[in-house]
N, C-alpha and C positions, 0 to 999 in steps of 0.2 A: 523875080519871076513868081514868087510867091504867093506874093498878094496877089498877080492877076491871073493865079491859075485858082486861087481863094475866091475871088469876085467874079471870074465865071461861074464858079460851083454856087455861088449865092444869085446870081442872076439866073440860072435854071431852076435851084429853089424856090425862087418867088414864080416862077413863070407857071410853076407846078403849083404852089398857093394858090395862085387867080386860080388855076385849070379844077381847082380841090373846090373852090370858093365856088365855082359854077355850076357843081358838080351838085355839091349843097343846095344849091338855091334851085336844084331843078330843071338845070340846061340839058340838051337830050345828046348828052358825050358821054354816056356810059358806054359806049362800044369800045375808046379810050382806056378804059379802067375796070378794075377790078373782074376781070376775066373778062368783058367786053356780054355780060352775058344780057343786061340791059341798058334800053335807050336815054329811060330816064330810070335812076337811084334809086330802088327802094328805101326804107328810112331806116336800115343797118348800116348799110353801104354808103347813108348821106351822113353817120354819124362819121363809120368810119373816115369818110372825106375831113371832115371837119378835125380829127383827133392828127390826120395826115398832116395839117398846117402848121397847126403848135409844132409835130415832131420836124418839120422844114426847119422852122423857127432854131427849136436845139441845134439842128445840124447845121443850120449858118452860122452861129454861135461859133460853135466848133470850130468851123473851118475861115471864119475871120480870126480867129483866138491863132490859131496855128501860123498866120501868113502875118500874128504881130500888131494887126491890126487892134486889136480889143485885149483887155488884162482883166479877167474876170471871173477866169476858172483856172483851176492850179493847172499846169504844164504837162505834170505826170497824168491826169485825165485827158489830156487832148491825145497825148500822144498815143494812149490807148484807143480813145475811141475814134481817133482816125484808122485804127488798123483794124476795126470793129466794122464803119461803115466801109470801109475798101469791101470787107467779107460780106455784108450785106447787098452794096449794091454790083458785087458780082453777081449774089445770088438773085438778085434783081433781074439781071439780062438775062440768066439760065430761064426764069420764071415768064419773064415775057418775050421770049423768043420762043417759049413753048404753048403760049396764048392762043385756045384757038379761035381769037378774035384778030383777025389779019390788021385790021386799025392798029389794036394796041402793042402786035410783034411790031408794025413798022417803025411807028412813033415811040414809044415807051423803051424799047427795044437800046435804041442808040442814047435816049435820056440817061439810062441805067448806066448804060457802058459811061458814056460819060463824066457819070460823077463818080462812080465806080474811081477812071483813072484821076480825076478829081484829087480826090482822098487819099491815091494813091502817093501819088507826085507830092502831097502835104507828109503823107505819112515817111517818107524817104528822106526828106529834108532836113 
């Protein structure tokens, strides 16, 4: 159950990479993100996007390393930092369910939750 609760958590990772990557290049789904406050990214908010990818990138690390997949970071960091990102992407939903970009409470909202329990389900195991 591992792995496939590890390769969901990486399949919304990357799904959020594309969503970060377009974000970057200019596509007009800033209502999505970063407070929803613009259409198109100003060029803080398109770095930000960009520095968000690499940190996916870590976090799938993470959570293939946890579900056995990958041998590549010592054991005693994963199992920290799965109880690190559990606390983050709670803080996540708390953040974008308080968004007052209605886009990004909807969508954003249940991505958080999600990886949130992600991490959690790893971090238990």
């Amino acid at each position: 159950m591992t792995t496939t609760v590890a390769v969901l958590g990486v399949i919304v990772l990357g799904c959020l990479a594309v969503f970060q990557a377009a974000l970057v290049a200019g596509a007009p789904l800033g209502r999505f993100a970063w407070g929803g406050q613009h259409v198109v990214l100003p060029t803080g908010f398109r770095i930000g996007s960009a520095v968000s990818i690499a940190v996916y990138g870590v976090i799938a690390l993470v959570l293939l390393e946890a579900a056995g997949a990958l041998d590549v970071v010592p054991e005693g960091f994963v199992d920290v930092a799965l109880w690190v990102l559990t606390g983050y992407f709670a803080l996540g939903v708390a953040m974008n369910a308080a968004s007052r970009s209605r886009p990004e409470r909807l969508v954003m909202t249940p991505v958080a939750l999600t990886l949130a329990v992600v991490c959690l389900v790893l971090a238990l195991d």
